[in-house]
N, C-alpha and C positions, 0 to 999 in steps of 0.2 A: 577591393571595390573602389580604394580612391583613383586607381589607374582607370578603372571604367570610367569611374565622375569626370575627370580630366580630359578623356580622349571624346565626352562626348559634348562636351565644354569647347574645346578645340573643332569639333566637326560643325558648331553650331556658330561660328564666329567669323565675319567676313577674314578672308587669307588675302593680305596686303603685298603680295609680291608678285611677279611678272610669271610666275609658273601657274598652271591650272591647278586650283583642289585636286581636282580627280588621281592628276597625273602623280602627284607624293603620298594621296593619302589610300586611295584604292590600294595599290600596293599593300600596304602595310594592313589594311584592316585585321586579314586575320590574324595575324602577330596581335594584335594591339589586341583585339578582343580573347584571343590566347592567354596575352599576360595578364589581362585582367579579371580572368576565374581563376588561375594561377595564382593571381598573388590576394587573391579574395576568395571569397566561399564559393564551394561550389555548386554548378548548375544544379536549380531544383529540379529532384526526380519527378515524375509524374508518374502515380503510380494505380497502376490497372486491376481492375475484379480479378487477376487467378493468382493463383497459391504461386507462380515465377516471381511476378512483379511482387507481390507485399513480399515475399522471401527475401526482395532487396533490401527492405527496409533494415536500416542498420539500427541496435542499440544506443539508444542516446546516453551521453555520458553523462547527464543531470542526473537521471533514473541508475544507473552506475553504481554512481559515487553517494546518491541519497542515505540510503540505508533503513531507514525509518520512516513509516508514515502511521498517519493515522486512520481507523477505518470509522465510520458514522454509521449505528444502526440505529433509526428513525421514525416513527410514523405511526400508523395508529393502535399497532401493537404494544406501543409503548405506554398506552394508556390504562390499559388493566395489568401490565409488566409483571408477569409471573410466567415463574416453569420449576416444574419440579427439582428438588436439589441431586439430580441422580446422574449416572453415566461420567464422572467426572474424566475418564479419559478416554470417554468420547470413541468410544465403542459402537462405529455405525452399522457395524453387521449383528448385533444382539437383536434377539428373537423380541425385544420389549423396547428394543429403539425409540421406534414412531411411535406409541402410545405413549411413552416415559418421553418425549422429548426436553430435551433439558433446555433448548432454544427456544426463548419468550419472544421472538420472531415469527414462529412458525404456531402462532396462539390460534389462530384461524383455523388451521389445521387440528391441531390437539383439542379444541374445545368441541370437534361435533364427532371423536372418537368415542364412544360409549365406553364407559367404566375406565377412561382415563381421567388422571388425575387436575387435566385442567378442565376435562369437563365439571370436572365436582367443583373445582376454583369458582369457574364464570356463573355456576347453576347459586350457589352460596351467594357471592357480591355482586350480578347482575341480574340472574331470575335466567331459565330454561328459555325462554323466545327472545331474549334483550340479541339484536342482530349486533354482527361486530361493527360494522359500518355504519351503526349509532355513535361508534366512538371519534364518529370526524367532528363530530359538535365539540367534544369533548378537546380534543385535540387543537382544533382551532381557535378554539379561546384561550388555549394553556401557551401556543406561541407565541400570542401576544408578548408576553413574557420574554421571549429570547431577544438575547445581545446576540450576536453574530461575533462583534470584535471580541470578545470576553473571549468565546472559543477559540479565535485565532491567536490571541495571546498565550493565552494555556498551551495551547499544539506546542507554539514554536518555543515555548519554553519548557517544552519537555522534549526539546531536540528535533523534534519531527520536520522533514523536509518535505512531505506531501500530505495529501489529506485526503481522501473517496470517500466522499458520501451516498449512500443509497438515495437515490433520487426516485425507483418504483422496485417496492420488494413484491414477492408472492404476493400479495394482497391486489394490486393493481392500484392502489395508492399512491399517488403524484406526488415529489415536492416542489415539482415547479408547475407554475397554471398551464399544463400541455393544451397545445392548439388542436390537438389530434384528441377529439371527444372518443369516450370510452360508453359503448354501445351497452353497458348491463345498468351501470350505476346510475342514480340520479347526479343531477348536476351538482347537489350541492357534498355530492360526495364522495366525489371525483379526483379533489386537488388538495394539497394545501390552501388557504386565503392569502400564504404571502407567500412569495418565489425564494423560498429559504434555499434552493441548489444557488440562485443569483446569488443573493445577500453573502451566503456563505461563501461563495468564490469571491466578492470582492475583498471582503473581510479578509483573506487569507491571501491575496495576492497584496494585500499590505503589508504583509509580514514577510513578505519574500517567500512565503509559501507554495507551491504547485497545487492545483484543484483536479481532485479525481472525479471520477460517478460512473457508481455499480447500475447497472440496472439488469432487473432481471428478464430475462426473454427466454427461457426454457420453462419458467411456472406464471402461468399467471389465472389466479381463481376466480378472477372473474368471465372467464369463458370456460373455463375447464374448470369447475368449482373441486371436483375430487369427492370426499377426500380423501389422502394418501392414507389406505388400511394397513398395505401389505407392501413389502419389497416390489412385486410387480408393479403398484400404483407408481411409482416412482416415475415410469416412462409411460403408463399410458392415461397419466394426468398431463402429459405435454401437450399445448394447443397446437394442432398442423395446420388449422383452415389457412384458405387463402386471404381471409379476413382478419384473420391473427398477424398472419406474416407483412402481410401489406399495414397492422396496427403498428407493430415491434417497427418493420421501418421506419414510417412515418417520424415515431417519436425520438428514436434514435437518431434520425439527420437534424430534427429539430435540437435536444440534448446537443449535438458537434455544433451547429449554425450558429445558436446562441448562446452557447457557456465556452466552446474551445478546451473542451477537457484536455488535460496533459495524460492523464490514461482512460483509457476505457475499459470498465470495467463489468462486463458480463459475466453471466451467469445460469447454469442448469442446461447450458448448450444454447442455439439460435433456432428458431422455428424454422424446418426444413422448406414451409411455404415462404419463408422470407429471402432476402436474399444478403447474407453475412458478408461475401466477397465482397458486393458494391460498397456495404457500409465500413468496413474496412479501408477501401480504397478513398471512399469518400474523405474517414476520417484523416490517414495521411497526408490525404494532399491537400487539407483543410489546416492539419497541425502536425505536421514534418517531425517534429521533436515528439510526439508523442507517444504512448505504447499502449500495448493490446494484448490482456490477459490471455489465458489457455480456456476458456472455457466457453467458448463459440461453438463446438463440436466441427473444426475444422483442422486442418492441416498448415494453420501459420499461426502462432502467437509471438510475444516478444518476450515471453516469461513464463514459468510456470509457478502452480499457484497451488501444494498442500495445504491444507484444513486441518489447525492443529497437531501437524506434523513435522519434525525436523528431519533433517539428511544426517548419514552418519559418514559422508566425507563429501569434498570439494568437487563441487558440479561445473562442468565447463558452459554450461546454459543456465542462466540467469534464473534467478529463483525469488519466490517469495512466500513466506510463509503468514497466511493469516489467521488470528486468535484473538479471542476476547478475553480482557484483563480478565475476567470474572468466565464461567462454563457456557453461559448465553452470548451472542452476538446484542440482541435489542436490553433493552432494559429490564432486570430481572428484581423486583424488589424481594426477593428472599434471600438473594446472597449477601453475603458478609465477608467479615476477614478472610475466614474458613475455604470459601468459594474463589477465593479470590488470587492471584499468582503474589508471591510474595516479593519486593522492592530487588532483594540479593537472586532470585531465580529469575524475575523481568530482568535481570542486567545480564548474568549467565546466557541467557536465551539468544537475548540482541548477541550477544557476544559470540557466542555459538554458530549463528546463524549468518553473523558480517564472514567468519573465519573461511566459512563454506560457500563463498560467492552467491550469498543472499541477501536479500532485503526483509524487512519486519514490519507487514503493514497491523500494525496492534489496534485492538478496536474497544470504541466507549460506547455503552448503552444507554444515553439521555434519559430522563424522565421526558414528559411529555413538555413542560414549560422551557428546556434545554437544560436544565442543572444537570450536571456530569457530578454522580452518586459521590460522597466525600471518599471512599474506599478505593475508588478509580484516582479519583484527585489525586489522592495520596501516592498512586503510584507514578501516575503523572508525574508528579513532584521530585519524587527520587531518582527516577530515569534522566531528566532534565538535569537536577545536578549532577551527577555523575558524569553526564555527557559534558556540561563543563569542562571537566577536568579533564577528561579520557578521548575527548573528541576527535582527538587527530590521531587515531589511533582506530575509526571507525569509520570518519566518512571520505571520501575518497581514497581509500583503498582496497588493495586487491589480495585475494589468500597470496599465502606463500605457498611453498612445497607441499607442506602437510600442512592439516589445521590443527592438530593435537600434538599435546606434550605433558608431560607431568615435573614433576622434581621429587627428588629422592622420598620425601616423605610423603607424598600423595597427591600432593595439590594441585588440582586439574589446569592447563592453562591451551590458552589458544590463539594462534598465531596470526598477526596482519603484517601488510607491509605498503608499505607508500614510497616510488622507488627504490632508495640506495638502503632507506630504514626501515629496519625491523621492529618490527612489536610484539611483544610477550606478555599476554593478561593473565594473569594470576586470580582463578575465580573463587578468591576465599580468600583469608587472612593466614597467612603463611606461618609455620609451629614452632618455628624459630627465628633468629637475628640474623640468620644466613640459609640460601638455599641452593640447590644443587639442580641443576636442570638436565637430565639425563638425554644423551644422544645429540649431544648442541655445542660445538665446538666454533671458537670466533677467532676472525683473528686477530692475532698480538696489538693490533692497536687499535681494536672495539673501544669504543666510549657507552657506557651504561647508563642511564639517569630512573628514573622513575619517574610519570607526570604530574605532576605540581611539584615537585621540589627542580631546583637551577644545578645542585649539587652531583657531581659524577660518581658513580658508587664502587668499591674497590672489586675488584674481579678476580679468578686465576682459573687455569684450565685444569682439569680432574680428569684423569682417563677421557674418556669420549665426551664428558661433560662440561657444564662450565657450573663454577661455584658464583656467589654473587652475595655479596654482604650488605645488607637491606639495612636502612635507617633505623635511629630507635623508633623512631611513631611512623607509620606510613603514612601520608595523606589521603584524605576520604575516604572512604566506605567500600562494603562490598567487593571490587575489585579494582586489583592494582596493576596496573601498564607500565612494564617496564620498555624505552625506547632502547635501542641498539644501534648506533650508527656506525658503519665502517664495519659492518658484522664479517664480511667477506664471505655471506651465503648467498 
């Protein structure tokens, strides 16, 4: 780009000698303007409504190399935050699913299911008529309360390089004051009172953070209230009017116009009356670096996107996997420890997930005032340090061959690599002073270390193996990353 600044520098300046501008500089123009997307970024795409044009759109390497984000479920579910402790792995085809929903998200839903268990919740601590949409009272005085920065601080010191907030779940519940009035609700219970998707995004581009936002456009209850009884509700609780679809846009170019999300994140498919392609294309050529989950019901994303589900080997298409520390996405106050993923299986997971050319967007369920439940904290906590220590060994890297390995005595491990180096994470505490890594041969002049120690560790080759003699204490916790440089794989 400084050769464009210069040539246009030079084009703009009287030319003090006896020849004509025209006659040295026409010539050359297009050279000049040549070299100077050559030697600077290149021409921006413009990118069109069909599945050709966004198919252009390349992976950005931020989203890449991140690994980690965080996901935000939010709003006024959050305010009676209960779901039953059931389906713990989340079993969506079980004949008791939707009744049993274990997603204190979907509280709208399960409270006007007869003889479910949140209906007995809400009928006990609200009374049988208490509407959900009494709870924006409730809600809007409880975010008085929130810090914005506090959360961004937290994120990024639990490693996270991105952040997706729900900004309208099922509910049709706003957290930003959309301009695009919502035709069922009354006014005062329509939005948030303060623009917590704003607040939150600035909060977190302090931190060097990326800002996401989910919003959902395949469910939204207050045109299509439901509610979801049976499997088939599933799809013919989706809003098609032309009135939904022209809604869903509306606020969607609004969400791009005014926030600049770095992903966008949909949900339950895109109203067939709407139109996906444009806001797609919108989005790109609005924010170049950004990316575009799988769940539009269309034929382009930039990622796909399991629920609670890992891959059991290395995906050449980008992935991500999203999950709540705890069995609910929103806030559930009946989970505990119990409920909750543990510090050594949150680090396993990431670990698992970076090996297999994935990302981990993990998600916290706020109370209504924003405290992030101390149980979540906690895990926060240990994730973060960990990442400390092991960090280069997660973000900006890419799988190797394989992503699994064991060592002679069991010990699961999983492979990264960042160019010329190799990484070897030992997901447990290893049964001896020395381990054997079966099928892993290096060559003769491999360097070993292990991250946090400076000290190189002795090695020797074993049949197809390599042996490796491990320090008396490992440093930190949970799992241990051994670096390999000069591996010669």
């Amino acid at each position: 780009m400084a050769l464009a600044f210069h040539a246009a520098r030079m084009l703009s300046r009287p030319f003090r000698c006896r020849f004509r501008l025209s006659q040295i500089v026409r010539p050359l123009l297009p050279t000049i303007v040549f070299a100077a997307f050559a030697l600077g970024a290149p021409p921006r795409i413009h990118y069109e409504p069909t599945i050709e044009s966004l198919n252009r759109h390349p992976l950005p390497q931020w989203y890449a190399d991140a690994k980690l984000g965080i996901f935000i479920h939010w709003g006024l579910y959050s305010v009676p935050g209960w779901a039953p402790l059931v389906h713990p792995n989340h079993d969506f085809a079980s004949t008791d699913y939707i009744s049993h929903n274990p997603y204190a998200e979907w509280y709208l839903n399960s409270m006007r299911l007869e003889g479910s268990p949140t209906q007995a919740y809400h009928r006990e601590h609200y009374g049988a008529n208490y509407d959900y949409y009494n709870f924006a009272t409730a809600f809007n005085a409880q975010i008085k309360k929130w810090n914005p920065h506090q959360w961004a601080t937290i994120f990024q010191q639990a490693g996270a390089k991105y952040v997706v907030l729900t900004s309208k779940h099922h509910d049709g519940f706003t957290l930003w004051p959309s301009t695009t009035p919502n035709p069922s609700l009354p006014a005062d219970r329509q939005h948030a009172t303060r623009d917590l998707v704003g607040e939150l995004a600035a909060a977190v581009g302090k931190q060097d953070l990326r800002m996401g936002l989910y919003y959902s456009g395949g469910y939204d209850w207050t045109f299509v209230p439901g509610p979801i009884r049976v499997a088939a509700d599933y799809r013919s609780v989706k809003p098609q009017t032309p009135a939904y679809g022209a809604y869903v846009d509306a606020q969607m170019r609004e969400l791009i116009a005014r926030y600049h999300p770095s992903l966008l994140w949909n949900d339950i498919d895109y109203p067939k009356s709407g139109h996906p392609l444009e806001i797609m294309a919108n989005y790109y050529n609005t924010v170049p670096d950004g990316v575009i989950d799988d769940r539009f019901g269309v034929a382009h994303s930039d990622f796909k996107s399991p629920e609670y589900e890992t891959l059991d080997k290395i995906s050449s298409v980008k992935w991500e996997e999203c999950r709540g520390l705890g069995r609910s996405f929103g806030f559930n106050r009946a989970e505990g420890e119990a409920e909750t993923i543990s510090p050594n299986d949150l680090i396993y997971l990431l670990v698992d997930i970076v090996s297999k050319n994935g990302n981990l967007l993990l998600d916290v369920g706020p109370q209504p005032d924003g405290t992030i439940p101390p149980v979540q904290l906690s895990r926060l906590r240990a994730l973060g340090s960990w990442l400390r220590q092991n960090g280069e060994a997660i973000y900006g890297t890419t799988p190797w061959t394989r992503a699994s390995g064991a060592t002679a005595d069991g010990t699961d491990i999983r492979f990264t690599r960042k160019g010329a180096v190799l990484y070897a994470i030992l997901l447990g505490q290893p049964k001896s002073s020395s381990i054997t890594i079966q099928s892993f041969s290096l060559h003769p002049a491999a360097k070993i270390t292990v991250l946090g120690q400076a000290e190189p560790l002795d090695w020797s080759a074993r049949g197809s193996g390599t042996t490796i003699s491990l320090p008396r204490k490992l440093p930190g916790n949970y799992a241990f990353t051994l670096k390999i440089a000069g591996s010669g794989l």
